[in-house]
N, C-alpha and C positions, 0 to 999 in steps of 0.2 A: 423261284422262291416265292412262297405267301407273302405279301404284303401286311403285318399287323396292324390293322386300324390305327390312324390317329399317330405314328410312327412314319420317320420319313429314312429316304435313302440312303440320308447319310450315318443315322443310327444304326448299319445294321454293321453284328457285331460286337453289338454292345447293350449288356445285360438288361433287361429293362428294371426301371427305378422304381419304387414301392410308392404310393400314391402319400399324399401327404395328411390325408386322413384317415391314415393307416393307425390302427393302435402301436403303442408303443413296443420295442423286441423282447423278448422276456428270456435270460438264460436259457442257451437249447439244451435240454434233456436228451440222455441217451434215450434209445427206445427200451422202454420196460423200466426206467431208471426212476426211483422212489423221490418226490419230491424233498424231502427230510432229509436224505442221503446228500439230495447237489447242494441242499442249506450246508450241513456240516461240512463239506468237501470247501468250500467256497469261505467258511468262515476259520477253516484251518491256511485254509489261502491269507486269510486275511492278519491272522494271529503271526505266521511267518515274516510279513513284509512288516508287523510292528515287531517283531522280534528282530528283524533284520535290521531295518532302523535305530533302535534301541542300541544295539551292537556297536555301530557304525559311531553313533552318538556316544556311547560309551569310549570308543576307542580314542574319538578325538578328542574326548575331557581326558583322557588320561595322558595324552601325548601333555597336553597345554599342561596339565600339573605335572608331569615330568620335566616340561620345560624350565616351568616355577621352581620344583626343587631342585634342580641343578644349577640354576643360578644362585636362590635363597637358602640353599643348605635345607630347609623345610618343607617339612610335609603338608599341604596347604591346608586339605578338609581335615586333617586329625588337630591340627593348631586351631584350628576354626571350632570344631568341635567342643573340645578341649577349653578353647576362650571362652565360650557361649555358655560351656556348664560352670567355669566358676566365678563368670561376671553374674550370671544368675542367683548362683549361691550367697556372693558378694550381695548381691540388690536386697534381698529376701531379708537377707539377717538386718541389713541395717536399715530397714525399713519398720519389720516386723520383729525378731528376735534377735537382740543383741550381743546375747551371749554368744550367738554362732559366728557373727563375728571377732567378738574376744577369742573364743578358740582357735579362730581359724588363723589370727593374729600369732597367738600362743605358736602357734603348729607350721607356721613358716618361719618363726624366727628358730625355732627347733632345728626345721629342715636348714633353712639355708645357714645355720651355723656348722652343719653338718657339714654342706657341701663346701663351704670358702677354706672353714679346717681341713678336712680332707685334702685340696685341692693343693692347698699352701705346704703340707709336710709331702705331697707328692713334690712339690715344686725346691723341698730341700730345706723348707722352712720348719722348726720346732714349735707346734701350737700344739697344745695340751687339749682334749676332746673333753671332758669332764668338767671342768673348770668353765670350758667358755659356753657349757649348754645350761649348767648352772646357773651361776652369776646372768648369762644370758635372759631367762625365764623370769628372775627374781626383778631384773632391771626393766622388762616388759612389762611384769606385774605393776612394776611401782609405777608408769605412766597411769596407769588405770584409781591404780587406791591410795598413792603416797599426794602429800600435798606437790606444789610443784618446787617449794624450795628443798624438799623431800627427796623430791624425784631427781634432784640434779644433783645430790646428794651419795643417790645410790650409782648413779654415773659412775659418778669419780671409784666407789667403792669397788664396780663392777669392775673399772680399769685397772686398780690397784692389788685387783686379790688373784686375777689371770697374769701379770704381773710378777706377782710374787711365786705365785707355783711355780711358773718360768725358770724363775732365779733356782728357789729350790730344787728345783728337779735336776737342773743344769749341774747344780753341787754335787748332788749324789751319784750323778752322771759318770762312767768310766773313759766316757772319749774326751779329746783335749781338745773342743770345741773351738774357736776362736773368741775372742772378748767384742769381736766386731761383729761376727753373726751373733751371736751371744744376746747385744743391744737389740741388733734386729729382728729376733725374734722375742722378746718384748715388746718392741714395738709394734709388731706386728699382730701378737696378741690382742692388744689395743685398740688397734684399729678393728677387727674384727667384731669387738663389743660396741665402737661406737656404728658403724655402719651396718650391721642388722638390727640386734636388740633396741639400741640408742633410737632407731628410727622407727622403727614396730612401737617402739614408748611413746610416741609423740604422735602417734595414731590412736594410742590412746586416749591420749590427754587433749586431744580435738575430738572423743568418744564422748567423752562425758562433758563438754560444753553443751550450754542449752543448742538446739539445732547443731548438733557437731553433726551428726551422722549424714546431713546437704552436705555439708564442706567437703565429707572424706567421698562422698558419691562425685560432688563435681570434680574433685583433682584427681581422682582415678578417671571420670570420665573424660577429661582434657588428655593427661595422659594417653589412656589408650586411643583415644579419637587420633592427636598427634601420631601414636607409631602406627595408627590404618594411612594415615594421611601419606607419611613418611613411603610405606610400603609401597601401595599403588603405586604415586608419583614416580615413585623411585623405581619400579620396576616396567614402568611403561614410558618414563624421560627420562630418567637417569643418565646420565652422557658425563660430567667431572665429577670425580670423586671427592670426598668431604676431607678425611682423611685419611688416605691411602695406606700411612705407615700404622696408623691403629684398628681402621675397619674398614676395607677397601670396597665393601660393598656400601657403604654410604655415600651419598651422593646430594651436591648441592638441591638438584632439582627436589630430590625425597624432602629435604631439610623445607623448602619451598611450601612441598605439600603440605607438611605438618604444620608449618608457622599459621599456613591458612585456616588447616582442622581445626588446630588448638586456639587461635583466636573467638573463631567464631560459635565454637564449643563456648568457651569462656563467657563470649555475652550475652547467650543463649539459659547457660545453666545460671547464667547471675538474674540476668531477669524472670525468670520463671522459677526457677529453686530458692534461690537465694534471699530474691526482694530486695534485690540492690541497683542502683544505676548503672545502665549498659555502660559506659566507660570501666566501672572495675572489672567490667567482664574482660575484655581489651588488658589490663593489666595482669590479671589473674592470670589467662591464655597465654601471657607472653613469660612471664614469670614458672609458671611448669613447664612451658616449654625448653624454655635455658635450664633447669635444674635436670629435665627428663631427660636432655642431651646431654647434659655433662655425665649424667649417671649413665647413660645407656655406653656414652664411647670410654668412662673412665672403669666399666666391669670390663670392656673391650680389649681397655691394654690391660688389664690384671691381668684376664685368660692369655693375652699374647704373651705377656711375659712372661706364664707358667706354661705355654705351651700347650693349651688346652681349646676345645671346638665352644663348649658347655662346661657347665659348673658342675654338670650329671645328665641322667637321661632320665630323671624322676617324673619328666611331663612330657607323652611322647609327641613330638613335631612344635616342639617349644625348649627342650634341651632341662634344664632343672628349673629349683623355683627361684632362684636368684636368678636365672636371665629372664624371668619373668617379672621381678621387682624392680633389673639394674633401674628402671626410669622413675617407679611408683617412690620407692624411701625416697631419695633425696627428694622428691616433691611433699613430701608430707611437711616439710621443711618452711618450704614458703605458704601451704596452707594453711598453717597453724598462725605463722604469721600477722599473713591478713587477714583471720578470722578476727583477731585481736584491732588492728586497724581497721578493717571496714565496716563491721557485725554496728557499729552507732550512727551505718547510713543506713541502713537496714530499715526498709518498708515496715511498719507495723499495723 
């Protein structure tokens, strides 16, 4: 065997190595093979293995959101979606056009009187649809244009006239109803005007205060911050349940998360929106927080006790628009509130 130069015995056998001032390799081309042909060839290589990844990447967001909604009942991106166009729409009007607010006020107490009546003569109860979308509208109206000793006025009216259909209709009625359901479906009537319309009017009537339209940003904003807070927590700690017999998927630790959101939301939008002392931020935060809870778990036993998931499926991966409100109405409650108690610590 030749001896290669510069090569010793124990190399042999073994390919020789490419000098290291070698230029760099460049894709082999076939022989005769158009250089434009191995670019395309090479970049359809390329397009595959991001396709291929994409896929891959795809599949396991949809696992993790199947996991989500089979725990949450919910569809995570369409709720998300969904939130985003009408917290937006929400920002817009009451920043810039406030009518679109009013309407959008108007067109939820519409809906969700739609859905609690529906829901209720599903559930065996006697609510008249005419009467409570009426009276409904009129009593919404009046937070807006009626003075306020006005407006608590048409309250009463609004209770007394769904009320009285009741009765009447009941009369003319051929079944032999009971005098006990009978009561309760008056009452229930009632109820219905004071907790949509009732509360839709009182959004009003923080509408038309000087800087109302801060007030109704920040306790929507506590609110919903609280049930993102609630959500996470609760779905990545969650471990005891809150209350089992009424909404088995809440959970102290979610309750945890939101006290934290909703506080810090609170002294956050007081000092920068509001022009008030971070202590009422702290008050504010704790005070929607307890009213957004009691509404969120008291729409919870309504639906348990009719036997129902949703109040409708009119918002899809959100259920209707009352389970989109149960937390927002009763907070409008204490916003209106302490606009009246704090609005004289108010920075000017």
């Amino acid at each position: 065997m030749t001896d290669t130069p510069g090569a010793s015995p124990d190399d042999e056998g073994v390919p020789p190595q490419p000098r290291r001032d070698a230029p760099p390799s460049r894709p082999d081309l076939s022989e005769g093979q158009d250089p434009s042909q191995a670019f395309q060839e090479h970049m359809r290589a390329m397009r595959t293995g991001v396709e291929s990844q994409m896929a891959h990447a795809r599949a396991e967001f949809d696992q993790a959101n199947e996991r989500i909604k089979e725990r949450t009942g919910r569809d995570l991106i369409v709720a998300i979606l969904i939130g985003l166009a009408i917290g937006g729409v929400l920002l817009l009007s009451l920043v810039l056009l406030k009518w679109i607010f009013i309407l959008f006020a108007l067109v939820a107490t519409v809906f969700g009187v739609l859905e609690i009546t529906r829901a209720l003569n599903v559930a065996g109860r006697r609510v008249d649809v005419a009467p409570q979308v009426g009276a409904g509208v009129v009593l919404a109206l009046s937070g807006l244009l009626a003075d306020l000793w006005l407006h608590w006025v048409m309250t009463f009216v609004a209770v007394v006239v769904v009320a009285v259909w009741r009765l009447i209709a009941q009369m003319v009625a051929v079944d032999e109803r009971s005098p006990a359901d009978v009561l309760a479906d008056v009452l229930t009537g009632g109820f219905v005007q004071l907790y949509v319309p009732f509360m839709a009017s009182l959004s009003l009537v923080l509408l038309r205060q000087d800087g109302g339209e801060w007030w109704i940003i920040t306790f929507i904003l506590i609110a919903v911050v609280a049930d993102t807070g609630a959500y996470v927590s609760g779905l990545t700690l969650g471990r005891h349940p809150m209350a089992p017999k009424i909404s088995p998927k809440k959970t102290w630790e979610g309750f945890g998360g939101a006290a934290l959101a909703a506080l810090a939301a609170g002294v956050l939008a007081s000092i920068f929106m509001l022009g008030l002392p971070w202590w009422t931020g702290l008050i504010f935060g704790a005070a929607v927080l307890a009213t957004a809870t009691a509404g969120d778990l008291g729409e919870s036993m309504i639906k348990r006790d009719m036997g129902i998931k949703d109040m409708s499926s009119w918002l899809p991966g959100h259920g209707g628009v009352l389970d989109r409100l149960d937390s927002i109405l009763p907070s409008v409650t204490v916003a209106l509130a302490l606009f009246y108690l704090f609005t004289p610590l108010a920075v000017t």
